[in-house]
N, C-alpha and C positions, 0 to 999 in steps of 0.2 A: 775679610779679616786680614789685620796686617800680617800677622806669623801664623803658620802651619803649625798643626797641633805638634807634629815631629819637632818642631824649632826650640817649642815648650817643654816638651822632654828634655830636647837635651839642655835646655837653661838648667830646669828642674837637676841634672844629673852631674853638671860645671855649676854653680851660680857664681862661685867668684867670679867669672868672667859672662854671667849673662847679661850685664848691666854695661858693657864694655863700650856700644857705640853710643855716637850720637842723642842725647832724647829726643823723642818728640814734642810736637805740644801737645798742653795739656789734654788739648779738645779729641786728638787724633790716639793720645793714650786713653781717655774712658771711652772714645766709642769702639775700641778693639777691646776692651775688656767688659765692655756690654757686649758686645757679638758674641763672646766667651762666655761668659761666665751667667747670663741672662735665661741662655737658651738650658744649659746646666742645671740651674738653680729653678727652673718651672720645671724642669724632669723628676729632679730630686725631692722637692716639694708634693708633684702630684701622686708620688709614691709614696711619700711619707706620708701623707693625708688618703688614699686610699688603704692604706694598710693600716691607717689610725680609726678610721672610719670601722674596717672590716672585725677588729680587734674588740672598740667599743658595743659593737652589738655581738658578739660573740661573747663578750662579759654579760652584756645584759640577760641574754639567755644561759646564764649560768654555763660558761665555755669551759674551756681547758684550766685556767689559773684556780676553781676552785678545788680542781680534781686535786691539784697539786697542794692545797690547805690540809686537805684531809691526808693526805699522806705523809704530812707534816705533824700529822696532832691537832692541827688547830682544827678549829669551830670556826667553819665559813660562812653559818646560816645565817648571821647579821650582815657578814659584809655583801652575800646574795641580797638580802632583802633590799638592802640599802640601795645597791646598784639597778635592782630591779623596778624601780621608784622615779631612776632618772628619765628623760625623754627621750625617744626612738632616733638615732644619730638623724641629719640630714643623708638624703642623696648624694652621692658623689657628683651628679651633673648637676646638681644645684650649684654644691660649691666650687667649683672648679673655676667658672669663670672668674673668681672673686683673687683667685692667684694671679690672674693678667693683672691685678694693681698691686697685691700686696709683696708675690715679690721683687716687683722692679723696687719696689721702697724699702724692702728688706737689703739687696742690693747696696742701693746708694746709699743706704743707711750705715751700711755694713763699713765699706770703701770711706765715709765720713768719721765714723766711728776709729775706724785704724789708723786712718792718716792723723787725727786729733790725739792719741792716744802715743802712738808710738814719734810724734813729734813732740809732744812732753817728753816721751823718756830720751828721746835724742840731745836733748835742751838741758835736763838733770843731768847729762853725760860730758856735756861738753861736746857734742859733735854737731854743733851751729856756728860753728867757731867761721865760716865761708858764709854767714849770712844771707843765705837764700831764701830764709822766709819761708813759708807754710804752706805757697803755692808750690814748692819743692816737692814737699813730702805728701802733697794728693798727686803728684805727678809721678813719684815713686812707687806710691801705693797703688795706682792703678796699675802701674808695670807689673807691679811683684802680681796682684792678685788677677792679672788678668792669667800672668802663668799658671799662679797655683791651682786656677780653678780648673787647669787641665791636669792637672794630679791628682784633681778629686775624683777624677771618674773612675780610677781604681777603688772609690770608695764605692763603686755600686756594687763589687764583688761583696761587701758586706751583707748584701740582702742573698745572695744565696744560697740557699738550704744547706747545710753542714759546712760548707766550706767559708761560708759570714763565720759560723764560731770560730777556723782555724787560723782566720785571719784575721782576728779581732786584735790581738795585739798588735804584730805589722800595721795595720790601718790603724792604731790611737800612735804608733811611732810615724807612720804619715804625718798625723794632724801636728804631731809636733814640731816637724820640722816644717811641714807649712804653713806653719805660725813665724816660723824663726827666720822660713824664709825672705818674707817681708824686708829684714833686715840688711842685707844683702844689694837689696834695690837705694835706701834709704841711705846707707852711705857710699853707694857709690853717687846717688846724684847730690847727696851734699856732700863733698868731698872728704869722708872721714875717715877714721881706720874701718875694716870692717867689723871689727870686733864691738864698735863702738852702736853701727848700727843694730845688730844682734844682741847686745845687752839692753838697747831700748824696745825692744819686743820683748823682754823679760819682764823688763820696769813695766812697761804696760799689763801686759800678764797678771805681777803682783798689785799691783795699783788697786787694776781691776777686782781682782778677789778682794783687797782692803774694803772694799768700795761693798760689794757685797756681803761680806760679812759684818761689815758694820750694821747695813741693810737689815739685816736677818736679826743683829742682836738687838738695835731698834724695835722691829717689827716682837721680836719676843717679850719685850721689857712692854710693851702697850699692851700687849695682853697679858701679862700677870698681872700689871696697875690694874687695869680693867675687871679683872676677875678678884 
């Protein structure tokens, strides 16, 4: 790994200046941010998917969430039945190994997806103005997310019994600024203001929801035609 997780704290903790020396290439910033963020993102995943796993046949046997219908007033006996209708989850060692592909692709999907997104909004900004092109801002984006993805590991404190709920907000003010931190990378290595990279992680942000909602009012408007 090129930097120490300590290194990445303290980016995380300075960013103005974590972007300060040299870049790398490209090639030598995504395989440090796969060494990071790879090994992260199958941890995360196999917990999310065993606790998804353990969750859905605990509904199916009528578990905890209907207790809580009835104590709400409602009438859970349809949405029991209904659930009770559906098929027996898979194994966890079935699916397990099927994570060794999907999330290196969720990954570089991911790292694709932000470098595309938040170099629109740096372009809508005017902080392209140094003409570096695109191969910039996947060179950026790998910097930034190779750091951020050691700030997420404060997000496993989330699954801890009582203390996940007391840190639920702290951890969504995480994810925020590890969205924003992005930004940070993007104009220091296209030479802008930093303010300018930071509002292109916004545009992207909104974009993206535009994009979605649009999505959704689509997807609604074909089903009332429909019906």
């Amino acid at each position: 790994m090129g930097y120490p997780f300590a290194a990445s704290l303290r980016a995380l903790v300075r960013p103005g200046a974590a972007f300060d020396s040299p870049p790398p290439t490209l090639g030598r910033a995504v395989r440090d941010m796969a060494m990071v963020w790879l090994p992260l993102a199958l941890a995360n995943t196999a917990w999310t998917l065993w606790r998804a796993l353990g969750t859905y046949d605990l509904l199916r046997r009528g578990g905890s969430p209907f207790g809580l219908l009835d104590r709400l007033g409602m009438d859970p006996t349809e949405v029991r039945d209904l659930i009770a209708m559906l098929p027996a989850p898979p194994g966890f060692g079935r699916v397990w190994p099927w994570l060794l592909l999907v999330v290196p692709l969720g990954v570089f999907g991911t790292w694709l997806h932000h470098a595309f997104w938040d170099h629109l909004g740096l372009w809508l900004l005017g902080g392209l103005k140094a003409r570096r092109g695109f191969r910039t801002s996947l060179l950026a984006e790998a910097e930034a997310l190779r750091i951020a993805a050691v700030g997420t590991l404060l997000g496993f404190l989330g699954y801890v019994p009582v203390l996940g709920g007391v840190l639920a907000l702290p951890l969504l003010v995480l994810d925020g600024y590890l969205w924003l931190f992005r930004g940070f990378a993007l104009a220091a290595r296209h030479g802008c203001a930093p303010w300018r990279g930071l509002a292109a992680t916004v545009v992207h942000a909104v974009l993206l929801g535009c994009f979605v909602l649009a999505l959704v009012t689509l997807m609604l408007l074909m089903v009332r035609m429909a019906a």
